[in-house]
DOVO-594493 format. One record per atom (N, C-alpha, C): x, y, z; residue in one letter. Coordinates in nm, 3 decimals, m for minus. Layout:
N
<tilo><X>X</X><Y>Y</Y><Z>Z</Z><res>a</res></tilo>
...
END
This chain:
75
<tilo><X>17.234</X><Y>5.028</Y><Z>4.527</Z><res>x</res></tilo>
<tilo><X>17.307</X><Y>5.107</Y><Z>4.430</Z><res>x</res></tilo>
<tilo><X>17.452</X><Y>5.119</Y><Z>4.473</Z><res>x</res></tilo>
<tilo><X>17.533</X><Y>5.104</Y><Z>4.374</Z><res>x</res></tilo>
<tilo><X>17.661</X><Y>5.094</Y><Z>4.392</Z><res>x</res></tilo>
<tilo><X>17.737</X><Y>5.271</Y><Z>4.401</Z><res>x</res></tilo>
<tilo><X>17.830</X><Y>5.285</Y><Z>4.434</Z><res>x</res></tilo>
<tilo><X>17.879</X><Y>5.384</Y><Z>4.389</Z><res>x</res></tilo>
<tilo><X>17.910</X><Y>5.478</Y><Z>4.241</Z><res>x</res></tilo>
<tilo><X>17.985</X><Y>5.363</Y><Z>4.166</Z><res>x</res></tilo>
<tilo><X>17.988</X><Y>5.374</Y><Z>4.025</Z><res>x</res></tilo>
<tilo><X>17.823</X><Y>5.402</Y><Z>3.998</Z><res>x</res></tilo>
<tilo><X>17.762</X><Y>5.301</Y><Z>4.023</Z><res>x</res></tilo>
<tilo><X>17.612</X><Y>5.347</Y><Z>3.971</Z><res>x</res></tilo>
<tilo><X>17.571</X><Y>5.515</Y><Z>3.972</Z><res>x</res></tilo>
<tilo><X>17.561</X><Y>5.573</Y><Z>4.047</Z><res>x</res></tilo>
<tilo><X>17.520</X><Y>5.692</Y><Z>4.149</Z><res>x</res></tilo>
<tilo><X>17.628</X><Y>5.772</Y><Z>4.083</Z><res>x</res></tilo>
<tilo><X>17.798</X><Y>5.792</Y><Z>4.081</Z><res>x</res></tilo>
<tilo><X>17.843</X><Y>5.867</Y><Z>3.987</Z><res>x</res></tilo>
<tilo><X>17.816</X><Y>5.859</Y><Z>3.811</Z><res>x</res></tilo>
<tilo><X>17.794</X><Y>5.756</Y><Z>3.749</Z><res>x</res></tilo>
<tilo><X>17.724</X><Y>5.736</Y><Z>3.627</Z><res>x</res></tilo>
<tilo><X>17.609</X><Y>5.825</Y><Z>3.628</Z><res>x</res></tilo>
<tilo><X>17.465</X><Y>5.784</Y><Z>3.717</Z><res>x</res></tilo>
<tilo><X>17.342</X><Y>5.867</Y><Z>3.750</Z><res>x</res></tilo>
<tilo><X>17.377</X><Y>6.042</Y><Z>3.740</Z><res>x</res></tilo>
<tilo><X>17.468</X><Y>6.083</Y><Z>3.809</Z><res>x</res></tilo>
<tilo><X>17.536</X><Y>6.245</Y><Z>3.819</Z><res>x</res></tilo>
<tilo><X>17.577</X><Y>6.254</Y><Z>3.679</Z><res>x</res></tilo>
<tilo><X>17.657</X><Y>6.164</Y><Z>3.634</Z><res>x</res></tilo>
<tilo><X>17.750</X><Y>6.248</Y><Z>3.524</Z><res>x</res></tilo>
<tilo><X>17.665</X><Y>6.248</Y><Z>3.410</Z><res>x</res></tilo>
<tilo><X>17.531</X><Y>6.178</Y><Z>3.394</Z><res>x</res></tilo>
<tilo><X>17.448</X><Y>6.168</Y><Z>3.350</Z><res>x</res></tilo>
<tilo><X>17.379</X><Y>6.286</Y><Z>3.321</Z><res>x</res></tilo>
<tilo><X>17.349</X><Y>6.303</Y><Z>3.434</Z><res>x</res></tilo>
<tilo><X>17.216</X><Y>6.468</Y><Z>3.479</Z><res>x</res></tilo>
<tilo><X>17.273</X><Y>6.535</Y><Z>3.434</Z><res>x</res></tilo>
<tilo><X>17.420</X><Y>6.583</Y><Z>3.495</Z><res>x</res></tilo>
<tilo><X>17.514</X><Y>6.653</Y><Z>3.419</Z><res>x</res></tilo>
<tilo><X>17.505</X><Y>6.734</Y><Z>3.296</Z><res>x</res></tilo>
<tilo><X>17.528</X><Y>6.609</Y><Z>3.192</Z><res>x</res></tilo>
<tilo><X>17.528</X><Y>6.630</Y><Z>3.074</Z><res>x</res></tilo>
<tilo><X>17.398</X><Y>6.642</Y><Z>3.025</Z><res>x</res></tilo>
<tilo><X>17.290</X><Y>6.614</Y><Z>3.030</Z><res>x</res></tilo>
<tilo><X>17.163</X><Y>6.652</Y><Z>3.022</Z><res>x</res></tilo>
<tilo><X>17.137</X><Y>6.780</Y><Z>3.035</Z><res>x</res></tilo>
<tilo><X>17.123</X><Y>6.788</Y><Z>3.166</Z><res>x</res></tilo>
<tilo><X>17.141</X><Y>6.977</Y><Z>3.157</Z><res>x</res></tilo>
<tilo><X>17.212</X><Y>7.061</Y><Z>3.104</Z><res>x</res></tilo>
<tilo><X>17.349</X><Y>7.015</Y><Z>3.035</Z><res>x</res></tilo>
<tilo><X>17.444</X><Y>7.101</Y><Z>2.981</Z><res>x</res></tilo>
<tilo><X>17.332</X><Y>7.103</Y><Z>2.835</Z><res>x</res></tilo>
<tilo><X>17.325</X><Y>6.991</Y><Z>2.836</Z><res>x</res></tilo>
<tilo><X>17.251</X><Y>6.964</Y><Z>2.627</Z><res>x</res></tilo>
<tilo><X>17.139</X><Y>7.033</Y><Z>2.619</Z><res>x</res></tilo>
<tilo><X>17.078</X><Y>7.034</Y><Z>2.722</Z><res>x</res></tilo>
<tilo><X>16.946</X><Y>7.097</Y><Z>2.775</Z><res>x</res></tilo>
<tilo><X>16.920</X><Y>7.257</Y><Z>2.737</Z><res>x</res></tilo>
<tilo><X>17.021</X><Y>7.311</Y><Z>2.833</Z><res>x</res></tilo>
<tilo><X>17.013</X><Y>7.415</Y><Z>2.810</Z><res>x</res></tilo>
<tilo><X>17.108</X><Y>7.471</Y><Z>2.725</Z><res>x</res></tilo>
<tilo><X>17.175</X><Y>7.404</Y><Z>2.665</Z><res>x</res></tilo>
<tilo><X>17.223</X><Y>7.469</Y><Z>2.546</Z><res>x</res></tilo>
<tilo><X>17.148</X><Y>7.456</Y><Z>2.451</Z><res>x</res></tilo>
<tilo><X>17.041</X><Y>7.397</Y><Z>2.408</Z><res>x</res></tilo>
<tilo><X>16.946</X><Y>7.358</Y><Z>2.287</Z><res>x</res></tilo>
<tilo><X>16.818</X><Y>7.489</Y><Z>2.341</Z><res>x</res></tilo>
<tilo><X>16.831</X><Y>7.495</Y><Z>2.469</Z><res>x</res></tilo>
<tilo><X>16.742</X><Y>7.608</Y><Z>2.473</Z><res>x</res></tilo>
<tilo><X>16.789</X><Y>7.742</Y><Z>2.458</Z><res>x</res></tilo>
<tilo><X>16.914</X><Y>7.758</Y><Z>2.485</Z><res>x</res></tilo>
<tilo><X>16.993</X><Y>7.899</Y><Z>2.434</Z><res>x</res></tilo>
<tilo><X>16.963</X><Y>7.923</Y><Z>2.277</Z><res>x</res></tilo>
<tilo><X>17.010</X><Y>7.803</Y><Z>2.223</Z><res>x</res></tilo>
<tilo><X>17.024</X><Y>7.840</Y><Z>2.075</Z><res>x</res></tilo>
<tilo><X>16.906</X><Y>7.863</Y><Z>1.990</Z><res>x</res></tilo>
<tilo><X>16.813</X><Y>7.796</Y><Z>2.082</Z><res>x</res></tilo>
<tilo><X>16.613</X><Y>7.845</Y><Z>2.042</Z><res>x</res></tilo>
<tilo><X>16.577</X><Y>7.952</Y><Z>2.038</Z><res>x</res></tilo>
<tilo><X>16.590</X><Y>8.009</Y><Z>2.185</Z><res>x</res></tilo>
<tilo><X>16.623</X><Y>8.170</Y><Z>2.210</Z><res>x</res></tilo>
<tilo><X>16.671</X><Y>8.296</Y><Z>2.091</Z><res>x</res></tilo>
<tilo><X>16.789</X><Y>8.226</Y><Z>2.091</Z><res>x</res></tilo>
<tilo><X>16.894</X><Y>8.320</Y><Z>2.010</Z><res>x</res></tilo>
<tilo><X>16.810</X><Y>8.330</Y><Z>1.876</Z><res>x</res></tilo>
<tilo><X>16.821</X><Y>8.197</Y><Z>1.810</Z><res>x</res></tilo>
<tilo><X>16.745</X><Y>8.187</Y><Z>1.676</Z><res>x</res></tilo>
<tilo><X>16.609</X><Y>8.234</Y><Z>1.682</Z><res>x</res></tilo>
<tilo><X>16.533</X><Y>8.278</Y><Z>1.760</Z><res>x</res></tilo>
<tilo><X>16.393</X><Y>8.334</Y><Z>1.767</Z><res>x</res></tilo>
<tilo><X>16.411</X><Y>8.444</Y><Z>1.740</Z><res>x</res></tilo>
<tilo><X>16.509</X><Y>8.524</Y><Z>1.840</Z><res>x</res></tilo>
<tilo><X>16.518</X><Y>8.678</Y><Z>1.834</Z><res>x</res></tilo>
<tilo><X>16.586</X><Y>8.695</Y><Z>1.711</Z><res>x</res></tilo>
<tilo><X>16.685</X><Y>8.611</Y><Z>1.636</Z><res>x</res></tilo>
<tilo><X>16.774</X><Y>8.630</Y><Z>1.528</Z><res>x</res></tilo>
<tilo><X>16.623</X><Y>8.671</Y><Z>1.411</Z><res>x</res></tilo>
<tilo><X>16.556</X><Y>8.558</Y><Z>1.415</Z><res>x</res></tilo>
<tilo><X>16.422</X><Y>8.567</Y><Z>1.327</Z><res>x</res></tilo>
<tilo><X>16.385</X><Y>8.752</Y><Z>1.290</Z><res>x</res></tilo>
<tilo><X>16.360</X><Y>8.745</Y><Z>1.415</Z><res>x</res></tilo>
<tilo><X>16.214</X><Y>8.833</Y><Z>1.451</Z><res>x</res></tilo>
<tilo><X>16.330</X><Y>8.990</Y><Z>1.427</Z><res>x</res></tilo>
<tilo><X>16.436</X><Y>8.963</Y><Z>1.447</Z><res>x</res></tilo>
<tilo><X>16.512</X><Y>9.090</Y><Z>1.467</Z><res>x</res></tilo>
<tilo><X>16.546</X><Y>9.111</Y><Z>1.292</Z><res>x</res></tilo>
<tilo><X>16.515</X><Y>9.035</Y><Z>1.234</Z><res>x</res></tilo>
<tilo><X>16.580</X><Y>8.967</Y><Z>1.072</Z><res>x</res></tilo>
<tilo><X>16.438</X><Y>9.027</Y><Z>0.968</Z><res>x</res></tilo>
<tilo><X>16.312</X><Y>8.954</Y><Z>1.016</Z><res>x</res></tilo>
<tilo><X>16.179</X><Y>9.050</Y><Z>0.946</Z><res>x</res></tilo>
<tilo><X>16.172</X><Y>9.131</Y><Z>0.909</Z><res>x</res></tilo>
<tilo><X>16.185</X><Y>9.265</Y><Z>0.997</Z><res>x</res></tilo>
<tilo><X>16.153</X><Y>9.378</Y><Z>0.999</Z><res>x</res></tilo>
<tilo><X>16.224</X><Y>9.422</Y><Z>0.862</Z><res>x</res></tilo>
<tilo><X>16.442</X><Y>9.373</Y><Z>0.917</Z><res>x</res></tilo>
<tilo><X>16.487</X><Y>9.479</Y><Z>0.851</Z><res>x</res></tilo>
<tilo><X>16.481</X><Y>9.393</Y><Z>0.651</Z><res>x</res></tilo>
<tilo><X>16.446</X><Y>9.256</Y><Z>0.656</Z><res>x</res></tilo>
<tilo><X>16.398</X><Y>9.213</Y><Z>0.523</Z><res>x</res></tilo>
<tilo><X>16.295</X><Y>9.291</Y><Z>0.441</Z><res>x</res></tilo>
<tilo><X>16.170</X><Y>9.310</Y><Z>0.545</Z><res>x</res></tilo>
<tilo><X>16.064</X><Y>9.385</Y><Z>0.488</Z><res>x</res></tilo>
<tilo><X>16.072</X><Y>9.565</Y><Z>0.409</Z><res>x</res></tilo>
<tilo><X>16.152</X><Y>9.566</Y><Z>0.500</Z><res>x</res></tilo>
<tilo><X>16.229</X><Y>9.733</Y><Z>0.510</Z><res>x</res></tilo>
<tilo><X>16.304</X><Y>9.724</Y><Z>0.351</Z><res>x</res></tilo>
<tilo><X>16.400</X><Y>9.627</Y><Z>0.341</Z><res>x</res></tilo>
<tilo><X>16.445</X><Y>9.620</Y><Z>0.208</Z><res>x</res></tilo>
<tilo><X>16.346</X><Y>9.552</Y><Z>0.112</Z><res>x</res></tilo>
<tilo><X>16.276</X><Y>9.497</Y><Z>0.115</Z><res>x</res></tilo>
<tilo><X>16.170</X><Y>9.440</Y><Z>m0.010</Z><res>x</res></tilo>
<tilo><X>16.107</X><Y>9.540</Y><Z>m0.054</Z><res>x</res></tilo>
<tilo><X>16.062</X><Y>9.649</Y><Z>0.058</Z><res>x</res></tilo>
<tilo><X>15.987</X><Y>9.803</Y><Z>0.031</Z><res>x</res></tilo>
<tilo><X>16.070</X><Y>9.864</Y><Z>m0.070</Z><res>x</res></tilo>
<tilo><X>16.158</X><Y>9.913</Y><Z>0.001</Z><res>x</res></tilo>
<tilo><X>16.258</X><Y>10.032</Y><Z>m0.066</Z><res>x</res></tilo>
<tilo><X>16.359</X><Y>9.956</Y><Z>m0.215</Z><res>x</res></tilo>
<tilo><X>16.285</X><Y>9.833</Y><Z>m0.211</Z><res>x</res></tilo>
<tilo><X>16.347</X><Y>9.769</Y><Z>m0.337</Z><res>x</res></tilo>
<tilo><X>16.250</X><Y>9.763</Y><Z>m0.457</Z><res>x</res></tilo>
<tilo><X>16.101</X><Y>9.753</Y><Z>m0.429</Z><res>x</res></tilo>
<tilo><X>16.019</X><Y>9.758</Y><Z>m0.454</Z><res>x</res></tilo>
<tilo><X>16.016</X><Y>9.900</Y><Z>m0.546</Z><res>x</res></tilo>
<tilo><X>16.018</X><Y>10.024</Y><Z>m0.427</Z><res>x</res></tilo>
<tilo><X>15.986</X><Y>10.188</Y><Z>m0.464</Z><res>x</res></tilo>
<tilo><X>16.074</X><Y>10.171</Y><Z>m0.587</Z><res>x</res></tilo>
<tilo><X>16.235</X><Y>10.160</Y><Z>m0.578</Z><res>x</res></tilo>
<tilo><X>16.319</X><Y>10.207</Y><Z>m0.668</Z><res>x</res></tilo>
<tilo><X>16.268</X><Y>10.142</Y><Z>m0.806</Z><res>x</res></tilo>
<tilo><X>16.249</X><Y>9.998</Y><Z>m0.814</Z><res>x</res></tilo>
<tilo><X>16.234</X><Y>9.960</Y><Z>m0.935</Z><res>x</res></tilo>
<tilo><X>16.066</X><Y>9.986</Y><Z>m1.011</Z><res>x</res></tilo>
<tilo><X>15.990</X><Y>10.019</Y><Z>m0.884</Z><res>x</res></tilo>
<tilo><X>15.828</X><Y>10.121</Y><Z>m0.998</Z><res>x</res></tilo>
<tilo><X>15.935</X><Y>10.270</Y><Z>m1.042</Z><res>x</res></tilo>
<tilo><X>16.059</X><Y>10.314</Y><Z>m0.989</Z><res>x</res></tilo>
<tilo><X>16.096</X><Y>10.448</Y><Z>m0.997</Z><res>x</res></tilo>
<tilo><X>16.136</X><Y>10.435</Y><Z>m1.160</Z><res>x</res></tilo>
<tilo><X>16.225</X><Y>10.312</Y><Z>m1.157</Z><res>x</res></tilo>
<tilo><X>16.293</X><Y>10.332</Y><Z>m1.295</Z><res>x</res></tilo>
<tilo><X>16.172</X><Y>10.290</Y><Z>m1.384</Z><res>x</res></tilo>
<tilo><X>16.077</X><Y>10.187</Y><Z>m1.359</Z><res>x</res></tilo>
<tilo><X>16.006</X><Y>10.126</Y><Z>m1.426</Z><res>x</res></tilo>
<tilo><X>15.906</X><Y>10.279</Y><Z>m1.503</Z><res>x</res></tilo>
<tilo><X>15.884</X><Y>10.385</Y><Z>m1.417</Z><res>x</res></tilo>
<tilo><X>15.842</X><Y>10.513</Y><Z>m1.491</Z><res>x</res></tilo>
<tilo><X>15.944</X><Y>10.578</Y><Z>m1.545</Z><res>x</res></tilo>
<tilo><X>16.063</X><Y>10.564</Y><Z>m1.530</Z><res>x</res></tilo>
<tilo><X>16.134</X><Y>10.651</Y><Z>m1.594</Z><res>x</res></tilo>
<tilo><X>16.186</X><Y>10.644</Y><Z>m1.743</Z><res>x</res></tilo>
<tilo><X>16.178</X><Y>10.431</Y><Z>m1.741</Z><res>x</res></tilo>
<tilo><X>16.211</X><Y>10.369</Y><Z>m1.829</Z><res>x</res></tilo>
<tilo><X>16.120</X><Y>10.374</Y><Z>m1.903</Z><res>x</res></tilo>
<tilo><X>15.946</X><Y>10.426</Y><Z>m1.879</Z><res>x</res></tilo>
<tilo><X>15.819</X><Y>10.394</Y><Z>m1.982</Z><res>x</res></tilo>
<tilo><X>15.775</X><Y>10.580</Y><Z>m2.019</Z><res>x</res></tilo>
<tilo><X>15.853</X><Y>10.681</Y><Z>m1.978</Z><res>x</res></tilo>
<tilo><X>15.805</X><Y>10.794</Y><Z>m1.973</Z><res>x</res></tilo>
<tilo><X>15.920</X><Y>10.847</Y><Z>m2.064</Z><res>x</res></tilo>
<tilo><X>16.042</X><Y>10.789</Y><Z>m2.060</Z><res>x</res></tilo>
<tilo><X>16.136</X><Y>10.804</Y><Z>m2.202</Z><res>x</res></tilo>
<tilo><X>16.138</X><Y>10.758</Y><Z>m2.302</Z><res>x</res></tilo>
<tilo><X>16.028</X><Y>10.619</Y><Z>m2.323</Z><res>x</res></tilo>
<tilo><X>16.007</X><Y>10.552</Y><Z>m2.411</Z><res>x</res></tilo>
<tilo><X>15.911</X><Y>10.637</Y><Z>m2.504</Z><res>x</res></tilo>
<tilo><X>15.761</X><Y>10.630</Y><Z>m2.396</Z><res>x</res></tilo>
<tilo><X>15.624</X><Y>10.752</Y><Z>m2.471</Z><res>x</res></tilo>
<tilo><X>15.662</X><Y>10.846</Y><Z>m2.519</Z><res>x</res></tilo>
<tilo><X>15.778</X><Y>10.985</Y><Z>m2.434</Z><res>x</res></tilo>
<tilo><X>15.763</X><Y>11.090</Y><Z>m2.474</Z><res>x</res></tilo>
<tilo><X>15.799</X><Y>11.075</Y><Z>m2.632</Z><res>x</res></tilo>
<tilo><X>15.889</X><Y>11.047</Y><Z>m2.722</Z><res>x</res></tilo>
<tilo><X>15.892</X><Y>11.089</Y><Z>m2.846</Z><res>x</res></tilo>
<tilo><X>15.775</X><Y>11.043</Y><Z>m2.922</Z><res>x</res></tilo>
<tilo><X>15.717</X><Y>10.941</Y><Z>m2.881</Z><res>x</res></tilo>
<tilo><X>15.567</X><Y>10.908</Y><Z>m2.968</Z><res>x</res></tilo>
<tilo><X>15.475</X><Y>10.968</Y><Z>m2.981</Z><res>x</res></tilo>
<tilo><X>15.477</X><Y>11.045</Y><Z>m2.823</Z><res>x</res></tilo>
<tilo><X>15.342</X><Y>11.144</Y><Z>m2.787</Z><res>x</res></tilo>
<tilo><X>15.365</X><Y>11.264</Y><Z>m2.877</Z><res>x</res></tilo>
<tilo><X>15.524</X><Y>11.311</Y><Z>m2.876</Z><res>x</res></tilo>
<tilo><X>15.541</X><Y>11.440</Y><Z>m2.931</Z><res>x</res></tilo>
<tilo><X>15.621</X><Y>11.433</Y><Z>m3.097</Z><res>x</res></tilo>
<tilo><X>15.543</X><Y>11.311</Y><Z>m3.124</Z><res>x</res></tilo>
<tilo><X>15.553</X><Y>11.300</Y><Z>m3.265</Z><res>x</res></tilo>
<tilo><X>15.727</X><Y>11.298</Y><Z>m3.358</Z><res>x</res></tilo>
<tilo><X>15.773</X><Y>11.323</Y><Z>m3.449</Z><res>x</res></tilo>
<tilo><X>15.859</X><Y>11.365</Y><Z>m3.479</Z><res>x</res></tilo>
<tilo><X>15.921</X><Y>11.527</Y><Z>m3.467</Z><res>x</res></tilo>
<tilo><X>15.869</X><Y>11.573</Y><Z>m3.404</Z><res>x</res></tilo>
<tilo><X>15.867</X><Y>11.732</Y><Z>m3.360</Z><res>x</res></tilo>
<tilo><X>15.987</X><Y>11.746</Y><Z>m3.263</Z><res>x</res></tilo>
<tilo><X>16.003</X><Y>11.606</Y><Z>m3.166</Z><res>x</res></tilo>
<tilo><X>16.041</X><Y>11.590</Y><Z>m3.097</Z><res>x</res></tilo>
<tilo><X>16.240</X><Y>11.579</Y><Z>m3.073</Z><res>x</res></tilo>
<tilo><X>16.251</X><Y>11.492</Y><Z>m3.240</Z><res>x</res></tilo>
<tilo><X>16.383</X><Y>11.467</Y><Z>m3.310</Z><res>x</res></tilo>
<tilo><X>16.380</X><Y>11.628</Y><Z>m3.388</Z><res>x</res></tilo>
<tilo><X>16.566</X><Y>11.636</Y><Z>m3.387</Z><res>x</res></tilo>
<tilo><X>16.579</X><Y>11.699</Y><Z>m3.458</Z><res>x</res></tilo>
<tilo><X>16.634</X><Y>11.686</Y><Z>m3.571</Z><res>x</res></tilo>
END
């Protein structure tokens, strides 16, 4: 093995490990990004959920009341 060979071989490893563990940082990161991301999605699908059954009664309980209470209801 030559010299050149053997610095090629290094600058090699080198960069391997740089690519290496930067592809494993960004695995990391993006896992916890995930998992940290769920919760607060679920959290809003809920409370997005509540509001629109909220109007969805408010919108069908202003509709009924004058039917239920007949024309009695208008003045």
């Amino acid at each position: 093995m030559t010299a050149g060979n053997v610095l090629r071989k290094n600058r090699m490893k080198r960069y391997l490990l740089t690519v290496l563990a930067t592809l494993l940082m960004a695995a990391i990161a993006a896992f916890f990004f995930y998992v940290a991301l769920v919760p607060l999605v679920l959290a809003s699908m809920i409370l997005l959920g509540l509001a629109l059954m909220f109007a969805l009664g408010v919108y069908v309980g202003t509709e009924s009341l004058p039917r239920l209470l007949g024309n009695s209801f208008r003045s």
